[in-house]
C-alpha atoms as a printed R data frame, in Angstrom:
   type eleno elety resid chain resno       x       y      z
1  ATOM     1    CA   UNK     A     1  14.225 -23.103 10.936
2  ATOM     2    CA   UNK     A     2  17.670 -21.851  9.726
3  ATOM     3    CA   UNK     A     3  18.627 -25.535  9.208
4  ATOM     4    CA   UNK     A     4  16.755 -25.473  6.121
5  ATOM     5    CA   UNK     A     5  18.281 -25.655  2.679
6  ATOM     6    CA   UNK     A     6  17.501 -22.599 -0.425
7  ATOM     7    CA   UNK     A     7  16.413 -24.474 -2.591
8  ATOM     8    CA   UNK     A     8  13.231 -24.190 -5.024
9  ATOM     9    CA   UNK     A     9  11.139 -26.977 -2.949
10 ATOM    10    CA   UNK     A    10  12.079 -25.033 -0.032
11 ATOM    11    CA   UNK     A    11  11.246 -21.767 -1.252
12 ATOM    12    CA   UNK     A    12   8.161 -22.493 -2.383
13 ATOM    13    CA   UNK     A    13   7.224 -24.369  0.797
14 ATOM    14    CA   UNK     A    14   8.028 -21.172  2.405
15 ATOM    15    CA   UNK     A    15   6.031 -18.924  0.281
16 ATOM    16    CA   UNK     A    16   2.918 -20.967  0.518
17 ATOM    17    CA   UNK     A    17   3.386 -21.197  4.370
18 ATOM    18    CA   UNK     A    18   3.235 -17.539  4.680
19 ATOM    19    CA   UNK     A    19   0.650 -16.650  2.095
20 ATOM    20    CA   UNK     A    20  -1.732 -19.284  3.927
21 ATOM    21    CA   UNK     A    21  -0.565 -18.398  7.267
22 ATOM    22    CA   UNK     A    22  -1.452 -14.433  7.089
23 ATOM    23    CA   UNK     A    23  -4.637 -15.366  5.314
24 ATOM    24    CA   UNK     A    24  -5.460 -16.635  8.318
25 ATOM    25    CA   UNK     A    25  -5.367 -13.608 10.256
26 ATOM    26    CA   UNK     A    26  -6.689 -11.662  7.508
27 ATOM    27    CA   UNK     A    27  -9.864 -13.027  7.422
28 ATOM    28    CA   UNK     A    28 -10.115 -14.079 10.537
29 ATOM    29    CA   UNK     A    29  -9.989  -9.837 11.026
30 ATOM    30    CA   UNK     A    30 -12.592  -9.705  8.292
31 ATOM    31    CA   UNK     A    31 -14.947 -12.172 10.586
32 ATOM    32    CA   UNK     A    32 -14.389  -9.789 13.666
33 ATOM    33    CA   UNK     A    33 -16.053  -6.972 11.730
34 ATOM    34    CA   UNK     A    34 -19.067  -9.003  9.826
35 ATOM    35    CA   UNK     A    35 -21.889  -7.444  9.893
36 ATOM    36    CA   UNK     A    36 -24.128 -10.776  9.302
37 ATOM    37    CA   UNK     A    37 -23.986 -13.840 11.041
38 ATOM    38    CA   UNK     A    38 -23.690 -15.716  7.905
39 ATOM    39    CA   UNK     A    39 -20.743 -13.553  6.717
40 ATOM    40    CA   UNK     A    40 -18.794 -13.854 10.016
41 ATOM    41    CA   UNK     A    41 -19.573 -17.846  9.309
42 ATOM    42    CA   UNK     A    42 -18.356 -17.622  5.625
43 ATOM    43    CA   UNK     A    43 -14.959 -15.778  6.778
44 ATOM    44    CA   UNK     A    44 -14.428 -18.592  9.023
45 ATOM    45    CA   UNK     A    45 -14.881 -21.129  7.097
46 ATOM    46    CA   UNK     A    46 -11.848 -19.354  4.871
47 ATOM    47    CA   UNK     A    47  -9.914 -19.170  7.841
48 ATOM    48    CA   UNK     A    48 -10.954 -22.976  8.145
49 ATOM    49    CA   UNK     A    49  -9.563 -23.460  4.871
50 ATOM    50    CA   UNK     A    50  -6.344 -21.594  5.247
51 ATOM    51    CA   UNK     A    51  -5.112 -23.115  8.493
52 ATOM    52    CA   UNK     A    52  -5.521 -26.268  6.439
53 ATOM    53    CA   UNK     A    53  -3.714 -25.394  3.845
54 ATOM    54    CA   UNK     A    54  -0.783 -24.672  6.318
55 ATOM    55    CA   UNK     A    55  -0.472 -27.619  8.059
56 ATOM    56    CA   UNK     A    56  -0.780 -29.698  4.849
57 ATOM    57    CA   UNK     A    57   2.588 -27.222  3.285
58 ATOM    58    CA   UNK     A    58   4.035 -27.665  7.461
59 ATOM    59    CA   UNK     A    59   3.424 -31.743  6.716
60 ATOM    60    CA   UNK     A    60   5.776 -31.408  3.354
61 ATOM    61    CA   UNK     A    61   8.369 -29.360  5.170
62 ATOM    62    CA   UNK     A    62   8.662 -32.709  7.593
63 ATOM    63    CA   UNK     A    63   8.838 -34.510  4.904
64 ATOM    64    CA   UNK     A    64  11.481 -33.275  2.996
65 ATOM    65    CA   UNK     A    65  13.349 -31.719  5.987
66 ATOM    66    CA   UNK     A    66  14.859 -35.583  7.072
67 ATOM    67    CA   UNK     A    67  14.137 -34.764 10.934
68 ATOM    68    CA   UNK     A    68  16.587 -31.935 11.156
69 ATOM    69    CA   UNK     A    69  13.683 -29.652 12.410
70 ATOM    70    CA   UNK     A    70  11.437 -32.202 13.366
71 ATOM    71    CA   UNK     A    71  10.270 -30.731 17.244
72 ATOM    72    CA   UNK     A    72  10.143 -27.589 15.263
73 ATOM    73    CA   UNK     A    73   7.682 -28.778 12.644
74 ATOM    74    CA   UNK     A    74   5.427 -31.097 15.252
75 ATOM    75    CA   UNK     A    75   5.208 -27.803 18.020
76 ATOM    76    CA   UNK     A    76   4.142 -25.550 14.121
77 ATOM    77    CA   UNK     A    77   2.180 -28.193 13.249
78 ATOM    78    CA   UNK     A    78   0.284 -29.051 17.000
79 ATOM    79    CA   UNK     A    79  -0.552 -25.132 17.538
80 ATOM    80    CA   UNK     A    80  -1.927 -24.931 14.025
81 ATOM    81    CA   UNK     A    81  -4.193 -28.115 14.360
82 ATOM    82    CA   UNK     A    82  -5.259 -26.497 18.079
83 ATOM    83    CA   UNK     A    83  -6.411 -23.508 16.152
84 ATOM    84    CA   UNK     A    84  -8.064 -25.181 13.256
85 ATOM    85    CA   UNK     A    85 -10.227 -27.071 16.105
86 ATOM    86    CA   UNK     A    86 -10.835 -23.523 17.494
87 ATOM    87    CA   UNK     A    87 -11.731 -21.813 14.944
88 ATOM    88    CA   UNK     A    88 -14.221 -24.980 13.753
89 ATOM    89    CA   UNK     A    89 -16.323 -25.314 17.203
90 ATOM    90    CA   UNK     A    90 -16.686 -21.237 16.721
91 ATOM    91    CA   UNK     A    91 -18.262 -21.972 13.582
92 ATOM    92    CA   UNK     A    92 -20.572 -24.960 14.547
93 ATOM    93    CA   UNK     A    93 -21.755 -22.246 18.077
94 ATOM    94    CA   UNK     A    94 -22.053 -19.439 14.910
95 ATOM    95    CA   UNK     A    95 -24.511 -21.775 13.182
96 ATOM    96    CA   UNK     A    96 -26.034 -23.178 16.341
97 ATOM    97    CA   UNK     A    97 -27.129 -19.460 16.794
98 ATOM    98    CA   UNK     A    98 -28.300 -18.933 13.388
């Protein structure tokens, strides 16, 4: 998104974005290797969390972007909502199990 102003708004946008974004894989690696059921449920339901969190900070960056990256932002925004329903059914089949 190279269309995007430096700016402090921006910046920060962009800072949360990534922190959430690769604490998404993180723990979704930390569920791979739980031990318990109920752990591998609990690092999901971070990842839950944390996908969240991105598309909310991807929803501001359409906001204050004025549509100059607006297919950009809907294609982010549509993958991270596919995974967010992915990673949600894996924890309702987790508990299902329990």
């Amino acid at each position: 998104m190279h269309d995007m102003p430096t700016n402090r708004v921006y910046d920060g946008l962009v800072r949360q974005v990534v922190r959430s974004s690769s604490s998404v894989d993180a723990n979704y690696r930390a569920a791979c290797r739980a031990k318990l059921t109920a752990d591998f449920i609990n690092q999901l339901k971070i990842v839950e969390e944390e996908i969240d969190e991105t598309i909310y900070f991807l929803e501001l960056f359409e906001e204050f972007d004025n549509g100059k990256n607006k297919n950009k932002l809907k294609a982010l925004a549509k993958e991270a909502n596919e995974l967010l329903a992915i990673y949600v059914a894996s924890i309702r089949t987790a508990k299902s199990k329990q």
